[in-house]
C-alpha positions in Angstrom: -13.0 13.3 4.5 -11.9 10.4 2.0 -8.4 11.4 0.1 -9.5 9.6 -2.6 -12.9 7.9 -3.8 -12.6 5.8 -6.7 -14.8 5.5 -9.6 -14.9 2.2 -12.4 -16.0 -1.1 -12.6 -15.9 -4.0 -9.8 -15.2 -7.1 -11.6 -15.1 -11.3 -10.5 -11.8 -12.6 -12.7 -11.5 -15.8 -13.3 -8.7 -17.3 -14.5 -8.4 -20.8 -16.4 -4.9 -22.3 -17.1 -4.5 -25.4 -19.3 -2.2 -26.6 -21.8 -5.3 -28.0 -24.2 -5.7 -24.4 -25.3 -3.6 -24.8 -28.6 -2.8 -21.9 -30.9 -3.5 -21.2 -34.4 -2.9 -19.6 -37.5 -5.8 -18.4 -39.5 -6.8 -14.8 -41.2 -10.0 -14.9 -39.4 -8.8 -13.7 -36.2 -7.9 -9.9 -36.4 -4.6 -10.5 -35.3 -3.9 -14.1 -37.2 -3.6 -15.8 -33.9 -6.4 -17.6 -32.0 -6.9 -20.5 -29.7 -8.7 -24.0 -30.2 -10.2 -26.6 -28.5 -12.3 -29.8 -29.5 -15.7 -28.8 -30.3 -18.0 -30.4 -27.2 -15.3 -31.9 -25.4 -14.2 -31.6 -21.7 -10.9 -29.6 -21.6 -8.5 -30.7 -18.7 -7.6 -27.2 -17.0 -4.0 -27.1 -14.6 -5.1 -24.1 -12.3 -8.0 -21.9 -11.8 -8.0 -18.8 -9.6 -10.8 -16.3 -8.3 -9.6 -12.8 -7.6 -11.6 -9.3 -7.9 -10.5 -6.8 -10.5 -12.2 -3.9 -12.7 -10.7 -0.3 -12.9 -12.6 1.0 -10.0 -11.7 -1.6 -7.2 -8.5 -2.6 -8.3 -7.4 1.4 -7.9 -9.0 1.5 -4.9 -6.9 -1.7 -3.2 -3.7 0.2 -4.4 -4.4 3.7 -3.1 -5.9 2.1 0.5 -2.1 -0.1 0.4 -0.3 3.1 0.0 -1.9 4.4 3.4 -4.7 7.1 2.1 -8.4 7.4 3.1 -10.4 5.1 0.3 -13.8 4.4 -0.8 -15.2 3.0 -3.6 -18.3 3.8 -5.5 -19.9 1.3 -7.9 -22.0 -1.0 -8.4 -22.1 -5.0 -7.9 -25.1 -7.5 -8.6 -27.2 -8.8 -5.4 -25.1 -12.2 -5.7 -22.6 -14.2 -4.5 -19.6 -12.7 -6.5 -21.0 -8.9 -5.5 -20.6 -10.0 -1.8 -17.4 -11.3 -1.9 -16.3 -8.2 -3.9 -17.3 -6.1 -1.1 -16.1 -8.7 1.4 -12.3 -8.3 0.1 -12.5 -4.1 -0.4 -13.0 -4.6 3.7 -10.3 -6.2 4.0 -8.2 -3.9 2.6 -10.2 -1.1 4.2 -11.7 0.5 1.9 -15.3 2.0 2.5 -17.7 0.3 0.7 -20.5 2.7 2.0 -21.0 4.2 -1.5 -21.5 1.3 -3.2 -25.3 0.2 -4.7 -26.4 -3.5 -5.0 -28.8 -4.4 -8.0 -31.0 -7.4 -9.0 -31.4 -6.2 -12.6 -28.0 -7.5 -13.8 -25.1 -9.7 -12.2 -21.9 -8.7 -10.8 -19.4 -8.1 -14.0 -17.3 -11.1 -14.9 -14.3 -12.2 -16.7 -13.0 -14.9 -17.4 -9.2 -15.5 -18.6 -7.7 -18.3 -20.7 -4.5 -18.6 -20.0 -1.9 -20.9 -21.7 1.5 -21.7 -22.3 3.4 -18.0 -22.6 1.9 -14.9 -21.2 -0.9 -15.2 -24.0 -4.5 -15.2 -22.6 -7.8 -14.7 -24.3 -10.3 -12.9 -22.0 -14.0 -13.7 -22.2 -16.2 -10.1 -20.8 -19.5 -10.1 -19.4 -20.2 -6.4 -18.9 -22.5 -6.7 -15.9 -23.9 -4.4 -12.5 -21.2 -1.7 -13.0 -22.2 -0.4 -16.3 -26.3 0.1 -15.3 -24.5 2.5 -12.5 -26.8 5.7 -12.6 -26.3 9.6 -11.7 -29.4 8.8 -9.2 -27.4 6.4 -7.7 -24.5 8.5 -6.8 -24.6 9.9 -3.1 -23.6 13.3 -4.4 -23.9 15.4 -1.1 -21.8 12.4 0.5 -18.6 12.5 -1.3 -18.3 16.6 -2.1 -15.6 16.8 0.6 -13.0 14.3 -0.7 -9.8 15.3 -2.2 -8.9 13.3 -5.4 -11.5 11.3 -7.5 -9.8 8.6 -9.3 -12.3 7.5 -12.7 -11.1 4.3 -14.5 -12.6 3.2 -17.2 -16.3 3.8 -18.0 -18.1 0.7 -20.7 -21.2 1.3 -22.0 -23.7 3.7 -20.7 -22.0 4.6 -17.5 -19.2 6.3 -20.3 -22.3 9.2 -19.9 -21.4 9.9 -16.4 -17.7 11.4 -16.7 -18.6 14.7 -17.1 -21.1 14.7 -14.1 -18.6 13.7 -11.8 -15.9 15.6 -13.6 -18.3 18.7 -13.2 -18.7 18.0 -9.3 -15.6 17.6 -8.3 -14.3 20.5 -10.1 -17.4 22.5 -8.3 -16.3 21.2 -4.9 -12.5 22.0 -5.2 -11.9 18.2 -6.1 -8.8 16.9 -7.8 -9.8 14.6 -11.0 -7.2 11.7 -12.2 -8.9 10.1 -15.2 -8.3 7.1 -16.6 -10.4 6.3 -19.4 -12.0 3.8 -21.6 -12.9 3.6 -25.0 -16.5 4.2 -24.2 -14.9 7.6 -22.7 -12.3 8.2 -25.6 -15.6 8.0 -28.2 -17.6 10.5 -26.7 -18.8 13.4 -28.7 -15.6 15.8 -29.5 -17.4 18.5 -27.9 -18.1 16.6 -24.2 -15.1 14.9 -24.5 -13.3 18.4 -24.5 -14.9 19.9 -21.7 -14.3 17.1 -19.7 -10.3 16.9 -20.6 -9.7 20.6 -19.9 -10.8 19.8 -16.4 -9.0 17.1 -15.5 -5.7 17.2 -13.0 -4.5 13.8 -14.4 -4.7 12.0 -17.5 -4.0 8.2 -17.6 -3.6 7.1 -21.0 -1.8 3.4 -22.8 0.1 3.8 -25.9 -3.3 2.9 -27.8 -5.5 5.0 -25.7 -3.1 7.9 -26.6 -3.2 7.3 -30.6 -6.9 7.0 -30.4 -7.1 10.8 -28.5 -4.5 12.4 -30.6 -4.8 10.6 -33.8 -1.3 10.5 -34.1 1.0 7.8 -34.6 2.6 6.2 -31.6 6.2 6.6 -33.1 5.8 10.6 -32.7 5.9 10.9 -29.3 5.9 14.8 -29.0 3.3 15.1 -31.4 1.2 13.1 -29.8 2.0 15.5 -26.4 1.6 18.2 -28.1 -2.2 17.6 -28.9 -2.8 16.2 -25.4 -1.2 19.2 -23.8 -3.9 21.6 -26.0 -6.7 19.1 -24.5 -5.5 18.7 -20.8 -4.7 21.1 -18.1 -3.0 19.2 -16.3 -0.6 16.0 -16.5 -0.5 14.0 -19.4 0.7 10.3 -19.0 1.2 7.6 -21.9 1.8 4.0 -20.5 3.7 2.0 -22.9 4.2 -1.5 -21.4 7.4 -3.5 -21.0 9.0 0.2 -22.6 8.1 2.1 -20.0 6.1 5.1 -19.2 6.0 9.2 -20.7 4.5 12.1 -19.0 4.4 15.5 -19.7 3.2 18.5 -17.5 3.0 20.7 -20.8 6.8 22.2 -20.1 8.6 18.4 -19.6 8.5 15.4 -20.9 9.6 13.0 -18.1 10.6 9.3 -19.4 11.2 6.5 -17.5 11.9 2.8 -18.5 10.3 -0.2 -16.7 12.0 -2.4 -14.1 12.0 -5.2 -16.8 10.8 -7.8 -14.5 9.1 -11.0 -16.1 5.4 -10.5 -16.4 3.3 -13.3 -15.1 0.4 -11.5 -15.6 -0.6 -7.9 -16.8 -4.1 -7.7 -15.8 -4.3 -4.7 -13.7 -0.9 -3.1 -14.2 -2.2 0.0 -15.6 -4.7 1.0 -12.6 -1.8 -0.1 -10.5 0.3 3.0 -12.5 -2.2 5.4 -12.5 -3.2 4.8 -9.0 0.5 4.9 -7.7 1.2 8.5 -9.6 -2.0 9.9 -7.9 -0.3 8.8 -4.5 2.8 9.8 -5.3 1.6 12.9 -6.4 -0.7 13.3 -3.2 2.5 12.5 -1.2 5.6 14.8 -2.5 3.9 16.9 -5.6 6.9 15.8 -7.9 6.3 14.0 -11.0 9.7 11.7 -11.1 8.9 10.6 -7.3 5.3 9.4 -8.6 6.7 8.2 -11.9 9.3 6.1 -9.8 6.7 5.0 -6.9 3.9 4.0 -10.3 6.8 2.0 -12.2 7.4 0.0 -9.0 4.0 -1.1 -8.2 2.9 -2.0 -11.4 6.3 -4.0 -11.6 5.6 -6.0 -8.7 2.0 -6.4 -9.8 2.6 -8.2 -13.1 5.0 -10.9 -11.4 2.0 -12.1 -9.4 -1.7 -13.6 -10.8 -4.1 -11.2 -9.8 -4.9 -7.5 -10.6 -4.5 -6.5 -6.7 -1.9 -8.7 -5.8 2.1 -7.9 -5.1 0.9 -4.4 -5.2 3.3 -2.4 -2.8 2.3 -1.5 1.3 3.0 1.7 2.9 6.6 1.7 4.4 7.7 -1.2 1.9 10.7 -0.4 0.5 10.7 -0.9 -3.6 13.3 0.1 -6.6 13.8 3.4 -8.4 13.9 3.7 -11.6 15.9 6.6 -13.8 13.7 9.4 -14.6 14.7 11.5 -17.6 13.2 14.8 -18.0 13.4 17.0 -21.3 12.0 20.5 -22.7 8.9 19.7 -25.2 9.6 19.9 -28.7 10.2 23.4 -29.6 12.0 24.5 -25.7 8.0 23.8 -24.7 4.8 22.3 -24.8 2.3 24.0 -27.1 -0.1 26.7 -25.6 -2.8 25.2 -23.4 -6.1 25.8 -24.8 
């Protein structure tokens, strides 16, 4: 029996650092900022640095650090970045059994331009992990895990949430979701069923506003929609300020450890992950709030979504966990 199998995207990162990316100024970018470089030149770069990421492995590295029973099930192109994917989930022991090689598409990629700052621009090739099927899922081989841990779904494979939501809830199987915006987008009615369902919702500041249509300055409004959506524990990321969860009677707040960020990729599966396990471990939400801030902390202080993550038996800092009634004394009525 696996404690947790993992569900999400296995991606090759590759990250480019040079100081001929130069910013600019210009209303053509959606945010007015962009980089440039000489048209057909050859642009000097500092560093470069392989390292595996995507929602579904990079979960799956953190929960097999933390000392449970992982496997991961995706799927990778019949190349050389799909090998060495599979190559480094061994490593950190995590069973690879469940996961299907194709010659239809390559192994996801992205590429990161990093320059001076902690600005990057990331450059997506949606690959092997989004042409993952229902028929390629061993269903009768993961029914008797305990947790299944769904990151973010792109594309087509955004189809397959409820199917494995539907399973696991079938087969007495604890659901942490994480989702996407592929996910988020879903027809209100599929999206609903599959919400109701779920044990643990993973959500960023943006990610939340999306859901609830509600600004991110209202806080408790925003909980009070989720907690009408979701059975079970609600959790808004917010960055460098910290983290929110409610489990529709709380709110629990916690700030971050404030460490300097190096790089971010990553540092959301890291939290989600490391509230599953914390969960898992004690069943109290400030002891996987603490264990989630931690991780992700030492995460974004290294290049790399899987490295600095925390081992089993390291010891790591505690952050204050505040805890508050919902507006009104509590959450609003579950539907």
């Amino acid at each position: 029996m696996f404690d947790v199998i993992t569900f999400g995207s296995a991606t090759q990162d590759l990250y480019v650092k040079s100081k001929k990316f130069l910013p600019v100024l210009n209303k053509v970018f959606t945010t007015g900022r962009g980089i440039y470089f000489e048209y057909g030149s050859k642009i000097e770069a500092e560093d470069i640095v392989f390292a595996s990421g995507g929602g579904g492995t990079n979960s799956a590295a953190v929960l097999a650090k933390l000392g449970l029973k992982v496997a991961y099930c995706g799927m990778v192109g019949n190349d050389c970045f799909g090998n060495s994917i599979i190559k480094e989930l061994d490593k950190f022991k995590i069973n690879t059994d469940f996961i299907k090689k194709t010659g239809k598409k390559p192994t996801n990629i992205s590429v990161f331009l990093t320059y001076p700052g902690k600005d990057r621009t990331v450059l997506v090739y949606r690959g092997a992990s989004d042409i993952l099927s229902k028929k390629d899922i061993p269903w009768q081989k993961i029914k008797n895990a305990k947790w299944f841990y769904l990151g973010p779904f792109a594309g087509k494979l955004a189809n397959l949430t409820e199917d494995l939501v539907n399973f696991a809830k079938k087969n007495n199987i604890k659901v942490a979701l994480n989702p996407g915006y592929n996910q988020l987008t879903l027809p209100q009615p599929i999206l609903k069923r599959i919400l109701f369902k779920v044990d643990i919702l993973i959500l960023n500041k943006e990610e939340a506003c999306l859901l609830s249509k509600i600004s991110y300055k209202k806080e408790k409004k925003i909980f009070g929609k989720l907690d009408r959506l979701v059975s079970g524990i609600c959790i808004m990321t917010k960055g460098g300020q910290g983290v929110v969860v409610s489990d529709g009677t709380y709110l629990y707040r916690a700030p971050s450890l404030g460490l300097k960020a190096v790089d971010s990729t990553g540092a959301g599966d890291t939290f989600g992950a490391s509230f599953v396990a914390g969960i898992m471990e004690k069943d109290d939400i400030a002891y996987a709030i603490q264990l989630g801030m931690a991780n992700s902390a030492y995460n974004i202080v290294k290049f790399g979504a899987k490295e600095g993550i925390l081992r089993k038996g390291q010891s790591w800092p505690k952050v204050k966990v505040s805890k508050e009634l919902c507006s009104g004394g509590k959450c609003q009525t579950k539907i």
